[in-house]
Residue, then its C-alpha position, 0 to 999 in steps of 0.5 A: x637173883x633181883x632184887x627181893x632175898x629169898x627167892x624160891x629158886x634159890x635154894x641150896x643144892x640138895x635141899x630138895x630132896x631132904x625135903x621130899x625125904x623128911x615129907x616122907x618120914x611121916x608115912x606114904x604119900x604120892x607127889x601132890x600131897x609131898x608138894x602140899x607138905x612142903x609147902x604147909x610146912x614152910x608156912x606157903x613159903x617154899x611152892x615145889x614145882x611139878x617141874x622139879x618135883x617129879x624128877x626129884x623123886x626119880x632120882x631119889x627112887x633110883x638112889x634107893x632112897x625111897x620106894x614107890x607103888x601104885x594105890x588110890x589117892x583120897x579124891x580116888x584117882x589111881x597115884x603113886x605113892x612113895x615109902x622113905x626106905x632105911x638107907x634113906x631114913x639114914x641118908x635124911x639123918x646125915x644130911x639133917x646134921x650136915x643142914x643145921x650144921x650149915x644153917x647154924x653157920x649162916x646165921x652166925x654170919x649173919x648175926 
């Protein structure tokens, strides 16, 4: 872990994925724009990684989390582009709760 607390890697298990969810309850986007969001909205905190990125939203797919379809990007190449689905509307609910339950907790450790 080293030296410096908040590492990038280190994030609780399954954060990711909430992540990509609540990107996606926006509206469609393919991967890069997912990684943009994520990264916008922890103000260049959180960087994901194509790495773990792509096979994150396989595993979200098969879940049936979240659905795909090929279109155009705005820059015009041809990209995937994921659609949050209700089962994943109601998983990113749950687990939204179970977070800010988890976090609330944490800080109150901290506190």
């Amino acid at each position: 872990m080293g030296d410096r607390p908040g590492l990038q890697g280190d994030l609780v298990k399954g954060t990711l994925d909430v992540m990509i969810l609540k990107s996606l309850s926006r509206g469609p986007l393919h991967g890069y724009a997912i990684a943009e969001s994520i990264r916008s909205a922890s103000d260049d905190v959180l960087r994901v990684e194509e790495g773990a990125l792509y096979p994150a939203l396989h595993r979200l797919e098969l879940r049936g989390l979240l659905s795909a379809e090929w279109g155009v990007s705005d820059n015009n190449r041809r990209a995937r582009f994921y659609r949050l689905t209700a089962p994943g509307r109601r998983y990113l609910a749950q687990a939204t709760l179970s977070w800010n339950r988890l976090s609330g907790a944490v800080s109150r450790v901290l506190a």
